[in-house]
Structure formats: C-alpha cells, structure tokens
N, C-alpha and C positions, 0 to 999 in steps of 0.2 A: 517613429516608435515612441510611446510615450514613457517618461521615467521618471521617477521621482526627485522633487529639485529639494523640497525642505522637507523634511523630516518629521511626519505628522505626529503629535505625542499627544496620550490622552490627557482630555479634559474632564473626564469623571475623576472624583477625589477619591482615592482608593485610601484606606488604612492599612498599617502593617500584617493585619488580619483578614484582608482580602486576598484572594486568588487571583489574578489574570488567567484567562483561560485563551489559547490562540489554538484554532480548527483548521486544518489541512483536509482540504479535498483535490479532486483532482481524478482521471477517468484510469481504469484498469492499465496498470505498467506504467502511468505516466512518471514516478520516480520517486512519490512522496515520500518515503521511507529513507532514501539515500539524501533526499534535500534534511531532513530533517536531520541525521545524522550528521552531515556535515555542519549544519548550523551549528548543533551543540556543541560540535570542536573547538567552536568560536566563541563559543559563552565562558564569560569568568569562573572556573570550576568551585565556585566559592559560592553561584548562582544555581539553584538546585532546583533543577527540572524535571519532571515527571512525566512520563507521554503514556497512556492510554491509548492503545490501538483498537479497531475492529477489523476481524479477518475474514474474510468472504470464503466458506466453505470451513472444512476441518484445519487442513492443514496449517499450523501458526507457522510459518516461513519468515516472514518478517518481524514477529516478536522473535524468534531465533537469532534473529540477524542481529536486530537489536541488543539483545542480549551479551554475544559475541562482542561487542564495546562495550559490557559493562554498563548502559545503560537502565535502570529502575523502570520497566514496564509491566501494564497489566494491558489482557485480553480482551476482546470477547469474539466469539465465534459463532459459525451456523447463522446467522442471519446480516442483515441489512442495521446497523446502529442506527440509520434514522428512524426506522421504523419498529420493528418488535424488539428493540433492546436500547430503546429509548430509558425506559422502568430503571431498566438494568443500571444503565451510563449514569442515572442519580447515586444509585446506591456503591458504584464504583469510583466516582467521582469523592463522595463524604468520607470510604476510607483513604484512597488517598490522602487526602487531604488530613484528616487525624493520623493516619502510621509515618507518611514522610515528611510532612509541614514543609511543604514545594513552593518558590517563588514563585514559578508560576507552573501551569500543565500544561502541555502539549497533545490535542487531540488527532489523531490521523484516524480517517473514516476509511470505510472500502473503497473502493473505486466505483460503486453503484452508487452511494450515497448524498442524496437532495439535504445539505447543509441546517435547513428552517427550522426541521422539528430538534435539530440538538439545538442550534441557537434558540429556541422556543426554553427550551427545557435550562441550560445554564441560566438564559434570564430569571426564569422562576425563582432558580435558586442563589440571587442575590440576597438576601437576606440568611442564608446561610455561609457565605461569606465567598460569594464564585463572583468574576466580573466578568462576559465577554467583550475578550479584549479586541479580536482579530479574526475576519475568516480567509484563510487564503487558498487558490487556487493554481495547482501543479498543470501545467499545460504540457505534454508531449509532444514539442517541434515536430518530430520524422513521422508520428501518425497522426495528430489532430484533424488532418483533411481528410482522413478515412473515415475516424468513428464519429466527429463530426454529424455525418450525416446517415450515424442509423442509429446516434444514441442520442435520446430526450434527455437523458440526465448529463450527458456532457456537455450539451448546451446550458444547462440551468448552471453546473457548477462555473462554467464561463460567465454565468451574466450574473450571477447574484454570489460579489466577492468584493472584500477590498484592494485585493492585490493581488494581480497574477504572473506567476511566476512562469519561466518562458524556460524549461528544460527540453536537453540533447539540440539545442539550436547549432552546437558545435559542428553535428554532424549532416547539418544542412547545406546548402548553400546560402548564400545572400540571397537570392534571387525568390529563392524556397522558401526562405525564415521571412521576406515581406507578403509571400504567399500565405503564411501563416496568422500573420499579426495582421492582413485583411481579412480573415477568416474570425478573428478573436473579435478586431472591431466592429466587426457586422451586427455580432453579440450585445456586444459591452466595448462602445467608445469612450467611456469616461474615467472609466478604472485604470490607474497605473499599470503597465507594464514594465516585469525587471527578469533580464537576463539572470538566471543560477551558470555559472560558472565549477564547469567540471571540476572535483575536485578541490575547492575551496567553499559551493557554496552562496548563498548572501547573507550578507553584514547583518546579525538578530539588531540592530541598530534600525533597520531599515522595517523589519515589519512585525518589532515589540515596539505598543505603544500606541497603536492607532485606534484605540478608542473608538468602535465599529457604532454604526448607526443603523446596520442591516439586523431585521426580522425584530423590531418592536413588539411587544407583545397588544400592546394595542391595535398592532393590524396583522397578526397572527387570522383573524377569521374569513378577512379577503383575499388573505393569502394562502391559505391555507388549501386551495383548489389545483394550486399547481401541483402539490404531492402526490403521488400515486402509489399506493402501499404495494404495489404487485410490480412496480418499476424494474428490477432486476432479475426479477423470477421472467419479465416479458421479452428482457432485451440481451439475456447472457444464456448460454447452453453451459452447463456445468460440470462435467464427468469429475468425480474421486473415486480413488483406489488407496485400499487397506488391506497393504498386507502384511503378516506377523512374520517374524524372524523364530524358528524354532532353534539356531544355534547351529545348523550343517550347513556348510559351506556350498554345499551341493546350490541350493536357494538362491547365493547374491546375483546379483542382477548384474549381467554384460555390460559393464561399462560402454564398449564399444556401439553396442546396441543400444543404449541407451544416449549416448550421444550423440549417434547418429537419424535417432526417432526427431534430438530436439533440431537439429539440422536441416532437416527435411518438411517440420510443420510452419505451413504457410504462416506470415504475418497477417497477411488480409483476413486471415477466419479464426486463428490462434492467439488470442491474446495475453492470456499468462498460461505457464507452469509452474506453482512452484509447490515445495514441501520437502520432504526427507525420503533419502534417497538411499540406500545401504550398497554401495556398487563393488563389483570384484578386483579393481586395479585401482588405482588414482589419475584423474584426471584432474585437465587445467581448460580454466575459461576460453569456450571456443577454439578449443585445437582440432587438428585437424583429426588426432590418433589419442590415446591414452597417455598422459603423463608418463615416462617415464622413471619416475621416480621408484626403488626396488621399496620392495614391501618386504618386514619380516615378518618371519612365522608365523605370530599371534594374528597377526593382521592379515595373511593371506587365509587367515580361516573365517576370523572375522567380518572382514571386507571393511572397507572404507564409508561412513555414516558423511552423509555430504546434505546442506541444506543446498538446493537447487533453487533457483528463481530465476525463470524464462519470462521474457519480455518484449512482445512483437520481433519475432528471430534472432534475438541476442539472450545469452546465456549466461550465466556465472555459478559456480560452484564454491561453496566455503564450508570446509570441516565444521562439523559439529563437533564444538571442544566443552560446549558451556552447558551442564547441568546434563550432560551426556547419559549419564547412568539412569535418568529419566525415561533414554528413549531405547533402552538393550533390546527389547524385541520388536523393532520398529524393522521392517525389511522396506516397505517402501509406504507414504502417507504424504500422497499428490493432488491435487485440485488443479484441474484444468478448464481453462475460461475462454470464452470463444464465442461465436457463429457459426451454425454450421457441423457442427461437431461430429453427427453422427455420422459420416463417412469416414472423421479418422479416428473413430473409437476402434476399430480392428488393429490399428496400428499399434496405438497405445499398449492395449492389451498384450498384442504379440511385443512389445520390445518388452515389457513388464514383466510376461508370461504369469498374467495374472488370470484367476478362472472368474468366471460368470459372479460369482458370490462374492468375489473380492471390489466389485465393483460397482456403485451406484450414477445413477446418469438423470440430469434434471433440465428439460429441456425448453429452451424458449417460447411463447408462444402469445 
C-alpha cells in the first residue's frame, strides 16, 4: 500500500491574502463529512476554517451535522456543485472569504460530484485571492467493490486526486482492504494512499499543503470531455419526502417503524438516507428497539427531532439541538439515494405514512 514518506508542501508562493482552498470528494456514504470533522478536531483552534458543502437533494443532513460541532458552514442544495452550481460556488466562495477571513476553506462536494469544473472554477479565481490547494478523495473500504462498478464518477473521483484516503478499512478484513487498494490501483497507481483512522482522523499535516497540479486551466478543453452534466440524474434513483408537522402528536413517526424500514434496506441498492426525522420515542444508533430513555411530557407530544444519516446499512441518529427552532414544523425531510429504488418506495412510504403528494421520486436512467 502506498503512503506517504515526506510531506509534500506547496511551492506556489501564497501571500497572507490568499485562500488555500482543499476539495473533498468521494462517492455517496463514503464518510466525507465525518473525515473532515475529525480533521478539524486537529487543527490549531486559532487556524480558522470554513467548509462549504454541497448536498445532493433537499435535505441539509450533513450541514446539520456539521453544525452540531459548532463548525461555520454554508450550503448549497438541489443540484450537483460541479455542474449547475458551479455560478453559485464563486459567488459563495467571495463571501466567505469577506464575512469570515478563513485561513483556508474546506470544500466537500456530493457524492456525485467529477472534481474538474470546481478545480476549473477556483483557478479562475486566483487573482481574487483563492489558491487550489488540494483535491482529495474519500474511498469507502466495505463498498468500493460494489459501486465501483456501476458508478462512472466513482471511478474519475478515484483517478483524478492527490490523495486518497482509505475509510471504514477498520471494518474489513486484511485480506478485503488489499482487495480494495487492487481495485484503487487499477485506477490510479501513483497517487498516495492513507489510511483515516476511526475516530482520530489524518494528521491536516499530511494533506494541507500539497500544492495540486490537477485540472490546469490550460488543459481544461481536453479535458473537459470527461464531464457529463447528466452524471448523477443517470446513475442515482432519488426519492424525498416532505412532510409538515402541524403540532399533534397524533403525526410523529413510529420510531420503531422507522428503524426498522432502515434495518431492513438492502446496502447493494440503498445507498444513503439521510435528513430530519421527528420520531415518537428516542432511539440510539443501530439498536435493536427504541432507546429507552423516558420522555417528558412536553416531549412526548413533541416527539424527538433527530438528524438521521444512513449509510450502506449503518445508521446513526443525532438530536437536533443547533438552530432547532429553524426546523418546528419539520415532521420528516428525507432523501434517499440508491439503484433500484422503486420497488422500495412502498416501504418508505408505509414506515413514513407519508401520502402521494408528500413525496417526489427522480429516477435513473
């Protein structure tokens, strides 16, 4: 496995008025959000970071999450950031950059997202004071040998990166994880590979700094064929669900039922759930039954407001505590991401008990 021995650091002369910009890709679930968050754990609180996400679909889950640490992020939703919110990522990029004055930004794409046209677009704006600094790619150990091979853009975030990072290897075997890093190198054998480490992370030592030589804009026009503007509308099946809280308890959604919908959805065709959840008990990640924990009063009328985010058959639940009164009549605002989908849109629906109208579905093809 290949790893990093010296520590590359850039050679563009940057002033105290430049930006570093470092890009996180990486394919649906594979963990980008929880790498990044650990990363920042590790950064000197004194170094002030900004991350800009894009979220595939409505539901902001992971700007929630984010948040939930007190981290400083902006949005953007409903589409694909490489492609129709390209426009946008300049004009989100400049205020940043004027309201927080960020050492550096932190970009985390969808999980559909072909890297080039944002690295196209930061280069442009070098002379407004952005430098790309970094692109790096999130690999998912326990599924990359699946989507692998039915997603075209997990291949490209694989081959066109400085540094990829090898997450849930934890939960492989040995044997699995060199199954894996044959499968990367097929891609891309000359790119470093680095283990992230559950719960710690890698060392922002290891991949601020590296002064990227990917997507020149001078070869932007022969490159630019690889892109496919229709890439994720071709290769994702998409169902959301919106539905309003009118305030009767009568409404929250069966915990039970609802954890057992995410229980039960295949990894091979299911590949995220995530969004806001409003459920009638409290539950804990991956039990088998409802938390036990008692509920009072106000709160068994209420129900329990939970950011959910399912990940190839793993789960986690975390209260929504941050900027809550944002979301009072959120009853439930879900996006589910997949293959295949419409044989378990019945399900969905039924553990949801959401009607016809609460529900949009946008299908691969």
């Amino acid at each position: 496995m290949a790893v990093i021995a010296n520590q590359h650091r850039s050679h563009t002369v940057i002033d105290d008025s430049t930006t570093p910009v470092t890009v996180f890709t990486g394919f649906l679930g594979a963990g980008k959000t929880t790498a990044i968050l650990n990363i920042l754990k590790r950064v000197n609180p004194e170094y002030n970071i900004v991350l800009l996400k894009n979220e595939f679909g409505d539901a902001e889950t992971d700007s929630a999450l984010v948040r939930e640490s007190h981290v400083q992020v902006t949005e953007m939703t409903n589409g694909c950031l490489c492609c129709v919110l390209v426009g946008q990522m300049k004009r989100a990029l400049e205020e940043m950059k004027e309201k927080f004055h960020p050492d550096r930004i932190i970009i985390e794409t969808s999980g559909s997202a072909f890297p080039a046209p944002i690295a196209w677009q930061i280069r442009e704006m070098e002379s407004s004071g952005f430098h790309l600094d970094a692109i790096l790619t999130v690999i998912d150990c326990v599924n990359f040998c699946g989507y692998e091979d039915t997603s075209y853009t997990a291949r490209l975030q694989a081959q066109y990166t400085d540094l990829i990072l090898l997450n849930k290897w934890e939960n492989i075997s040995e044997r699995q994880l060199d199954l894996v890093v044959d499968h990367v190198n097929d891609l891309n054998t000359d790119t470093p590979k680095v283990k992230i480490n559950a719960g710690t992370g890698v060392d922002p030592e290891v991949i601020f700094g590296l002064d990227t030589s990917l997507f020149s804009l001078a070869e932007r026009e022969s490159a630019a064929s690889e892109v496919s503007h229709g890439h994720h509308s071709q290769e994702i099946d998409l169902i959301e669900v919106v539905r309003k809280w009118t305030g009767d308890s009568a409404q929250l959604i069966s915990s039970a039922d609802f954890v057992d919908l995410l229980k039960h959805l295949p990894s091979e065709d299911v590949y995220r759930v995530k969004g806001l959840v409003r459920l009638s008990d409290a539950v804990a990640d991956e039990a088998d039954t409802p938390a036990a924990t008692p509920l009072a009063a106000d709160v068994s009328v209420s129900g329990l407001l939970y950011i959910v985010n399912h990940a190839f058959g793993r789960y986690t639940f975390t209260p929504l505590t941050v900027n809550a009164h944002q979301h009072e009549s959120v009853l439930a605002r879900l996006t589910v991401m997949g293959n295949g989908l419409r044989m378990y849109l019945p399900q969905v629906q039924k553990a949801i008990d959401a009607s016809d109208d609460e529900i949009s579905c946008h299908w691969a093809h």
